[in-house]
BALOBA-1460 file (C-alpha; in Angstrom, 3 decimals):
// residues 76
<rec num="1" residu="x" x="70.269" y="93.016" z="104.707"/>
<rec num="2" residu="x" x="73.870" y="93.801" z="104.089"/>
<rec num="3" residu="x" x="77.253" y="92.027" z="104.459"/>
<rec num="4" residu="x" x="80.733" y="91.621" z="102.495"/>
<rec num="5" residu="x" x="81.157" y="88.510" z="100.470"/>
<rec num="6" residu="x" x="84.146" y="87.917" z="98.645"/>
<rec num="7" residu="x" x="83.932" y="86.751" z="95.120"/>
<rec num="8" residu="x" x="86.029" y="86.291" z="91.595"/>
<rec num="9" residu="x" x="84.653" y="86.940" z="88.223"/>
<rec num="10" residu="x" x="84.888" y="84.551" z="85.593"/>
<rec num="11" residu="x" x="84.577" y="87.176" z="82.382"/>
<rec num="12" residu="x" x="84.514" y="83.674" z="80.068"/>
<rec num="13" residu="x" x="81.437" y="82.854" z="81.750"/>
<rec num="14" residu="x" x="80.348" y="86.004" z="82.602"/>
<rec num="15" residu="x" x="79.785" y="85.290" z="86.441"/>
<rec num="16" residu="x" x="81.280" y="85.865" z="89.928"/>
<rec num="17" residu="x" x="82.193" y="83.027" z="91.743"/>
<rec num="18" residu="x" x="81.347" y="83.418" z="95.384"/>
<rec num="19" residu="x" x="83.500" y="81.774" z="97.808"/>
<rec num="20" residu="x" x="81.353" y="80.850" z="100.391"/>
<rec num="21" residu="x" x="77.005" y="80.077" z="99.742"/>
<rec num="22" residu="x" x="75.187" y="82.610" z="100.652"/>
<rec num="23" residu="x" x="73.478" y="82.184" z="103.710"/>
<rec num="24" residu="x" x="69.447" y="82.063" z="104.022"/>
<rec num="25" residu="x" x="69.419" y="83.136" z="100.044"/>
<rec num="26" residu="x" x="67.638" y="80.670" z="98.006"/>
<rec num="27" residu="x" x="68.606" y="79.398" z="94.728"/>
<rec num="28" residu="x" x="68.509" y="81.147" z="91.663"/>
<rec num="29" residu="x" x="66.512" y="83.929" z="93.899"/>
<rec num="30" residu="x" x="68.035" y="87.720" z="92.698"/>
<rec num="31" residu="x" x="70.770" y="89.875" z="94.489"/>
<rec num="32" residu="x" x="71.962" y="92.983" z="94.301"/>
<rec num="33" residu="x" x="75.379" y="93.165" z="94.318"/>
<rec num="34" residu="x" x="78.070" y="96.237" z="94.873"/>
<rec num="35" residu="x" x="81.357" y="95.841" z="92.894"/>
<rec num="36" residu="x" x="84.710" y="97.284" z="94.282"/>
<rec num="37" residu="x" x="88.322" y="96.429" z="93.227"/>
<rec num="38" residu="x" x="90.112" y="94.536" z="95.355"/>
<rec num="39" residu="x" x="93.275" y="95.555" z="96.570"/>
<rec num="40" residu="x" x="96.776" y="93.356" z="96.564"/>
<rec num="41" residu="x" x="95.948" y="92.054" z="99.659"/>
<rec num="42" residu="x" x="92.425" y="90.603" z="98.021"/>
<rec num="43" residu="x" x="90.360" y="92.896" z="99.995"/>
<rec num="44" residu="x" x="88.021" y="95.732" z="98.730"/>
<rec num="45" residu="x" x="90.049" y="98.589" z="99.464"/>
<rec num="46" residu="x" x="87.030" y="100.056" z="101.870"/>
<rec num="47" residu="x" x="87.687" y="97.245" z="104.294"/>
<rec num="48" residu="x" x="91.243" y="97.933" z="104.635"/>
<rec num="49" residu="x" x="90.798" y="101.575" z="105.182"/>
<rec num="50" residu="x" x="88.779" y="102.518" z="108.188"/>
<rec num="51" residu="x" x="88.463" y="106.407" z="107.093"/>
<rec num="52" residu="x" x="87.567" y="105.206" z="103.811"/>
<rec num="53" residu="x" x="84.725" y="103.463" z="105.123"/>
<rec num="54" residu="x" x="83.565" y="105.952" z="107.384"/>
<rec num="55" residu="x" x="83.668" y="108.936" z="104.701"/>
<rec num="56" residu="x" x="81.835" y="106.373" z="102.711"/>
<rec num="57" residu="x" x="79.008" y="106.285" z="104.906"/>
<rec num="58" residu="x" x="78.040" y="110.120" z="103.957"/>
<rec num="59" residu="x" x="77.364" y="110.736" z="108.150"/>
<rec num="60" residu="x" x="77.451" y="113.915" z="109.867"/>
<rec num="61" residu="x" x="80.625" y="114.818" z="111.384"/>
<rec num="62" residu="x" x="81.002" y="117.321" z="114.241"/>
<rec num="63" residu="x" x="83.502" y="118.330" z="116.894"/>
<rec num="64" residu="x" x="83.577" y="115.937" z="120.157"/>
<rec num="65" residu="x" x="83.427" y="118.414" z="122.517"/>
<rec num="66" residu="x" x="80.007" y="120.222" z="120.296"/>
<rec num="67" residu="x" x="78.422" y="116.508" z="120.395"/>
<rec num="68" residu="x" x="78.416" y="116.368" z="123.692"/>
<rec num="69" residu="x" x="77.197" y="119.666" z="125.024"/>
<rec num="70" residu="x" x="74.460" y="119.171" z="122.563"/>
<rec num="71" residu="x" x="73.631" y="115.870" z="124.272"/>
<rec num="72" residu="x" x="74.180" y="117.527" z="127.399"/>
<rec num="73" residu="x" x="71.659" y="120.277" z="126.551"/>
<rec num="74" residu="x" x="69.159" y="117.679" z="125.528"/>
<rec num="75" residu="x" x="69.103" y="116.271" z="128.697"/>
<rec num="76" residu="x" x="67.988" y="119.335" z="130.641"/>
C-alpha cells in the first residue's frame, strides 16, 4: 500500500506530526515512511511537478507512434 500523507517534524521531539490518522493502520504498528522537502507551496515538490513524477517512476519510455505499431503487431 502506498499514498501521500502530509506531515511536520517536530526535531525537539524527534517526530513527524501527521495531519490526518492514518487510515486502517493500527496504533503504535510500524511504517515506512519516504521523506521529501516540501516546496513553498507545502507540497513535496514531486506532486507539483507531473514530469518529475513520471521520470521518478524509472518506466520505459518510447515513441507514440512505435507503441502502437507494436501493439498493433501483437494483435495479428
Amino acid at each position: 500500500m502506498s499514498r501521500l500523507v502530509i506531515a511536520e517534524y517536530d526535531a525537539a521531539e524527534n517526530a513527524l506530526r501527521l495531519a490526518e490518522p492514518l487510515a486502517g493502520v493500527k496504533d503504535h504498528e510500524k511504517v515506512r515512511v519516504s521523506v521529501e522537502r516540501a516546496d513553498s507551496s507545502g507540497r513535496p515538490a514531486a506532486v507539483n511537478d507531473p514530469l518529475a513524477r513520471l521520470a521518478s517512476l524509472d518506466a520505459p519510455t518510447g515513441d507514440i507512434e512505435q507503441m502502437l505499431s507494436e501493439i498493433e503487431a501483437g494483435r495479428r
